[in-house]
N, C-alpha and C positions, 0 to 999 in steps of 0.2 A: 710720193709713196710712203715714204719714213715719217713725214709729217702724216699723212693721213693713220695709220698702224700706232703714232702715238696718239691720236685721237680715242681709236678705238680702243687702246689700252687702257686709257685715261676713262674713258664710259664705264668699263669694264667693272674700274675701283671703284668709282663711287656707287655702281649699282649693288659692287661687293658690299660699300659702307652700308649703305641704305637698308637693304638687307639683313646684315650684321645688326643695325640697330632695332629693327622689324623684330627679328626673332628672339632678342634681349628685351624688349617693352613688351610682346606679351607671351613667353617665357618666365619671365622674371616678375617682371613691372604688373602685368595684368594678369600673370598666374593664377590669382585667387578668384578673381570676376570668371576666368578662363572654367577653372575643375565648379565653380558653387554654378553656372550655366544652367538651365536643365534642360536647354537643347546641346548639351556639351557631350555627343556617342562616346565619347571614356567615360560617363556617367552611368550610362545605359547599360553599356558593360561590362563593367564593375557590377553592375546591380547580382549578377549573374555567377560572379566569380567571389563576391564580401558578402560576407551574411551582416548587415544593416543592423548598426548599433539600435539598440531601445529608447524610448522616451519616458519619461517619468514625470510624475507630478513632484511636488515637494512632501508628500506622505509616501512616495513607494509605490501610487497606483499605476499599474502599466496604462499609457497611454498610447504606443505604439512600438509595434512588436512583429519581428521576423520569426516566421513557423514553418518548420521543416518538414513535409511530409514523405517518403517514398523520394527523396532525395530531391523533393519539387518546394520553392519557397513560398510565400506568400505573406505579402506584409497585412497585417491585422491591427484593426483600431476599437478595442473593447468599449470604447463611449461611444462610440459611433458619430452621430451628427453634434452632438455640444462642443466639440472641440471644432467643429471647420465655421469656415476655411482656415482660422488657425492655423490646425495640423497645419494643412494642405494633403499632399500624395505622393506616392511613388509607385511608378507603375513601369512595365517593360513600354506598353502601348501609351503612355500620354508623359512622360517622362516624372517630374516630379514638381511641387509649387509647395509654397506655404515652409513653415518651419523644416519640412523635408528635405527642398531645396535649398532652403538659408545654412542648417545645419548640415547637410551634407556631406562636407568635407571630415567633421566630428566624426560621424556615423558611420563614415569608409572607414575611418581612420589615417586618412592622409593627408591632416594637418597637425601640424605639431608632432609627428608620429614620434613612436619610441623605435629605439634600434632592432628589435625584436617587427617591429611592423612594417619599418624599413626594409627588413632581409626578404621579407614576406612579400612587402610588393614589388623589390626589385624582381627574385624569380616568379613573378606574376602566382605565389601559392596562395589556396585557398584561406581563406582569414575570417576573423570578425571583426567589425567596428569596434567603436568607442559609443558608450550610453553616456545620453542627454539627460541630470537632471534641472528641473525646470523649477522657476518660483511660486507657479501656478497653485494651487489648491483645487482640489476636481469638487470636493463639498460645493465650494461657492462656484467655481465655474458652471456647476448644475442648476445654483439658483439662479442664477442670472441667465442663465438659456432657459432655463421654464416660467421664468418671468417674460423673455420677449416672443415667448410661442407662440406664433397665427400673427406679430409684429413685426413689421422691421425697424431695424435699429440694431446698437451697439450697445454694450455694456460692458465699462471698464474698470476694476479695481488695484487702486494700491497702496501701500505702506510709505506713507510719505517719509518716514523717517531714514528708507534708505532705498525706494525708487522703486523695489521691488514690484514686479507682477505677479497679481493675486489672483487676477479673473479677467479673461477677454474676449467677451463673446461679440459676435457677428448673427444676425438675423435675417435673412433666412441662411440654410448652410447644407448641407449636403452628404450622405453615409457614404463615406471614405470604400467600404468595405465591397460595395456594389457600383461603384465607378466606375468601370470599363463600359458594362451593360445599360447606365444609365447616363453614359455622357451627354448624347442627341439632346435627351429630354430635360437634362441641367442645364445644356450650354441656351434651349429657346424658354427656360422659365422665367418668370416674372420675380425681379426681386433682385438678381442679378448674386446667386448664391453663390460665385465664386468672387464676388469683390469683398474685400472685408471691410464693412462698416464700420468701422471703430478707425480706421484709419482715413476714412473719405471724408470731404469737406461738408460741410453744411453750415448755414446763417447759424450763428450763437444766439438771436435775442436778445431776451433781459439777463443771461448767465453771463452775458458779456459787460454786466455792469460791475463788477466783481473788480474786473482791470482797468474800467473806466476809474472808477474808485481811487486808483493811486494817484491818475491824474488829478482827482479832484483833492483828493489831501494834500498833495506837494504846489496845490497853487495857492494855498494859505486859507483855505474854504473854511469858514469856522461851522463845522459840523451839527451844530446846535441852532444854528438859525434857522428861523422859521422860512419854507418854499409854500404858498398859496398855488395849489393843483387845483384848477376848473373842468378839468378832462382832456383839455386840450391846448397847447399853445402854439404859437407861431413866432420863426426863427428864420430872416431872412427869405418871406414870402411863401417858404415851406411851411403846411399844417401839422403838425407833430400832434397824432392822437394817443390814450390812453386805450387800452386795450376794454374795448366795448364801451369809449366813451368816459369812463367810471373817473368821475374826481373825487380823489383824495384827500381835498382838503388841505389844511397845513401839516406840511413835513417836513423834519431833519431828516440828517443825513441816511441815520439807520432807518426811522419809519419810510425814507422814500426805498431805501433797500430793501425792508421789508413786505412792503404792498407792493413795489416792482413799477415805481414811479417813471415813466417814460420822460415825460417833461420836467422833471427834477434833474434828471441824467441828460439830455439835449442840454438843458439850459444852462447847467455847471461844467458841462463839458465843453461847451462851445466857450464858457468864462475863461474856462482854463486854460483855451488854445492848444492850436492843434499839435505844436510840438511837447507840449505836456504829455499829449495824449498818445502822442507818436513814442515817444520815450517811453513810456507806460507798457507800450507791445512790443516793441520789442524787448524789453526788460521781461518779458513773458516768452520772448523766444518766437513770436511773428517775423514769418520771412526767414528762420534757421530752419537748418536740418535736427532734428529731435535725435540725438547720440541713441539707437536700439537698434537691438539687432536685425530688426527687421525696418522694412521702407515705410514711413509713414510721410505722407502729404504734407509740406508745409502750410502752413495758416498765412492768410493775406487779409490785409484792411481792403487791398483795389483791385481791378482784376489786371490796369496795367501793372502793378510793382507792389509787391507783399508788403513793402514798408516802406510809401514812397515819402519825398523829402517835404513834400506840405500836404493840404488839406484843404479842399473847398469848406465855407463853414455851411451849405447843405449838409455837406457826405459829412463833416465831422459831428456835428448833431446828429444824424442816422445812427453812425458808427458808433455813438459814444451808449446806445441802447443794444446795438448787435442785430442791425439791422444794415441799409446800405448798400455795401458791396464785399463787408466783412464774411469771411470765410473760415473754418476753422473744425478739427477731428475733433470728437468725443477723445478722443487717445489724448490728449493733447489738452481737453478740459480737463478731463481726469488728472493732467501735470498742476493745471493750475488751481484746482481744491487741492491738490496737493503740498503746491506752493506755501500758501495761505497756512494752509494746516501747521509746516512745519515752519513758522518763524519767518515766511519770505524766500525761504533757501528751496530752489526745487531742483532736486536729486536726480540724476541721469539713471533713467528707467531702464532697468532689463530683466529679462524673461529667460535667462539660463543661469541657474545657480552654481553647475559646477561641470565639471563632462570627467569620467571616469571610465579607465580601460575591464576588460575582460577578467581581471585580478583586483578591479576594487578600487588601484589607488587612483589617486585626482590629479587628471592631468593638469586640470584648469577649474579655476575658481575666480567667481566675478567679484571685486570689490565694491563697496559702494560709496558713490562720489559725489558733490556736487556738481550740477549743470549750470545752474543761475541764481541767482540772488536778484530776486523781484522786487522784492518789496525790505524797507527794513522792518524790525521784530518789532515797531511800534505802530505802523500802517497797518502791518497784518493782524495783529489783534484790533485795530479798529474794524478792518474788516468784519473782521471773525466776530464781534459781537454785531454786527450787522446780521451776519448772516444769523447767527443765531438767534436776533430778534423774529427773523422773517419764518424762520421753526417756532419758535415760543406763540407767535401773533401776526402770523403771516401768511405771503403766498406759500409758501415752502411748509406750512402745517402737516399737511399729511404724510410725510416723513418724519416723523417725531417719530419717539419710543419712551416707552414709559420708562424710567429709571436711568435713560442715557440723554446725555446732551448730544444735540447734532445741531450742527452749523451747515444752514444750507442756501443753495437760490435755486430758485424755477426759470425757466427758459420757453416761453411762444415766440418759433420764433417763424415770419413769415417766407416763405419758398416761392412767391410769387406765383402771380397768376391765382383763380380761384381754390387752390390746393388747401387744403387744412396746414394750420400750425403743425413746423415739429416741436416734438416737447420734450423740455430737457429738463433734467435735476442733476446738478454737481453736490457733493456734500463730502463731511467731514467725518469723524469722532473716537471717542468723546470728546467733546471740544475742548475741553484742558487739559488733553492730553492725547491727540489723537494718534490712532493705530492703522486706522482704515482710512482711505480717500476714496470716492466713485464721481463718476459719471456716466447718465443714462441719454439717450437718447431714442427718440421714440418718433419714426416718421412720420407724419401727416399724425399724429396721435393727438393735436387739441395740444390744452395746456400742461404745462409740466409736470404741476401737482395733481391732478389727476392720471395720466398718462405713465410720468415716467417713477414720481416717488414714491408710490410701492413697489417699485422693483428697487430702486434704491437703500428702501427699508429694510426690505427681508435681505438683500446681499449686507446691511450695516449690520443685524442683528446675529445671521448668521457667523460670521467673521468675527465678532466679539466674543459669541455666548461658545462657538468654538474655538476660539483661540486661534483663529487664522492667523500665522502672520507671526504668531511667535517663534522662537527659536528653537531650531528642531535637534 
């Protein structure tokens, strides 16, 4: 009897422990995953009881905004559709997604709160949030969402010099404003307007030659010797064709980067071995999680292992074009023009500049940091006059601007199956000094230079001629 009662006792404790450590892991431990939820009903009701901090661009323009009417809220999004999925929402009826829900905690104010917000939410009193200012610029986020109208695709800019986000659109996208009554008929449209493209994967192409590049400079490649392009070669029983065929004749390093040489990129790539190549992406951050406040997709070379330990030399002549089984976000190209841009060094990207209370002062402010060191400051200016041959005298032409240098590469890149190329353009500038970095991409849209670098343009043009990006 006594033995069995200490049994029981004994069950007892550890289901105490068990418990005890249940409600301290997420309590504590997963607190933060717990309140940003937005199936989390203390979110829901909250909504109800906090009048929901502001959003702001980095000029002051309201992006999203709580309105009082007859003592009835409603949150409001004066752009309407150029910001989603972005934004995202908040709603009583669908909870909240997008910077809404990432930010959330800011916006109640029950993160990092002040003692004054503390007293408020212990006796559960009526309050306001904290406002979100953002690094965004709504000028260019407008250009780049009217660039990819009636498209889908992504368009991403930033400041490589210190990681900032300037512009991140998603195509197609959705008015925040009429979300409730238009759920039905978002959730069966075509286009898929609540995934954000800019963070979804797709083949890189020839923009994937960019990173092949460091492999090929670190295997001792003297850049200057001459490659004989026929249209086509063959690498280990694989055909490796030129896009429509088209030989190029004799090329260096830069004329192959310039015309977007496939069998110059297979065929020094495969020289260089696969662990060159392997080192090369990751040293780009393939297979990492990208440090932003929001979830972005990792990039894979395979679809077993993002960055696995070798290379068939098929898959690594695919790969070394951006073809294969390579995978990879416009968010994420956009890092590596970035990369490139500033010296090699790519800056850990974020999208909130600062988050400030109800009285002004700054609760919080982002610094900016480095993420990786790619390339050193001597590759990346080889790069970088590559790319800028391929603007001067290249695929990447029609992104030029008269009186600015841009460093750029085009991207077809195949989706399989009879589907059109997507088409991509990553770019710089000015390229001796650059302020802006982007990447476009353009579904099923053909080739890069035609498809994605006028939207490129006018987001590069814009950005300079108004001063995006400088310090405010």
């Amino acid at each position: 009897m006594r033995k069995g009662l200490h049994h029981i006792a004994l069950g007892f404790s550890i289901s105490f422990i068990f418990l005890s450590f249940g409600l301290v892991y997420w309590q504590v431990v997963r607190s933060n995953d717990l309140q940003e939820n937005p199936a989390n009903r203390r979110l829901i009701l909250m909504e109800q009881r906090v009048v929901r901090g502001g959003i702001f661009d980095r000029n002051g323009e309201i992006l999203a905004q709580t309105q009082t009417t007859n003592n009835q809220r409603k949150r409001i999004y004066p752009k309407g559709e150029a910001l989603e999925p972005l934004m995202g929402y908040a709603t009583l009826q669908h909870g909240s997604a997008g910077m809404e829900a990432t930010f959330g905690d800011w916006l109640f104010g029950i993160k990092n709160a002040t003692p004054a917000q503390e007293l408020e939410q212990l006796f559960q009193l009526p309050r306001k949030g904290n406002d979100v200012v953002l690094t965004l610029d709504y000028r260019l986020q407008k250009i780049a969402y009217d660039g990819l109208k009636d498209k889908r695709g992504a368009a991403v800019a930033l400041d490589p010099r210190t990681g900032e986000v300037l512009a991140l659109v998603s195509y197609p996208g959705f008015d925040p404003n009429t979300l409730d009554q238009d759920w039905s008929e978002l959730s069966k449209k075509a286009g898929s307007p609540f995934v954000n493209h800019a963070f979804a994967l797709y083949p890189p192409g020839s923009a994937m030659k960019v990173i092949t590049s460091a492999a090929i400079l670190r295997s001792g490649v003297n850049t200057g010797d001459l490659y004989n392009c026929t249209g086509s070669t063959v690498i280990n029983g694989q055909v490796i064709p030129e896009q429509n065929d088209k030989a190029h004749g004799w090329v260096n390093f830069d004329t192959a980067l310039a015309d977007s040489c496939n069998t110059y990129f297979a065929t020094f790539g495969v020289r260089s071995g696969d662990q060159q190549f392997l080192n090369a992406v990751k040293g780009f951050g393939f297979g990492q999680t990208i440090p932003f406040e929001l979830s972005v997709s990792s990039s894979r070379i395979t679809n077993k292992a993002a960055v696995p330990k070798q290379l068939s030399t098929n898959l690594l002549a695919a790969s070394s074009f951006g073809q294969g089984e390579v995978l990879v976000s416009p968010f994420h190209m956009a890092l590596v023009a970035a990369g490139i841009a500033n010296h090699g060094v790519i800056m850990a990207p974020h999208i909130v500049d600062r988050v400030i209370d109800d009285k002004q002062s700054v609760l919080y402010k982002t610094d900016s940091k480095p993420w990786l060191t790619a390339l050193s400051s001597e590759e990346a200016d080889k790069i970088k006059s590559a790319m800028i041959a391929a603007v001067n005298d290249g695929t990447a032409s029609p992104g030029g601007i008269e009186g600015i240098q841009v460093a750029a590469k085009t991207g077809s890149a195949e989706p399989g199956g009879n589907a059109k190329t997507h088409a991509w353009y990553i770019a710089f500038a000015p390229a001796e000094s650059p302020k802006i970095a982007v990447a476009v991409l353009v579904e099923n849209g053909g080739t890069g230079g035609a498809a994605a670098a006028p939207i490129a343009r006018e987001m590069i043009q814009t950005a300079l001629s108004q001063k995006v990006g400088e310090s405010k």
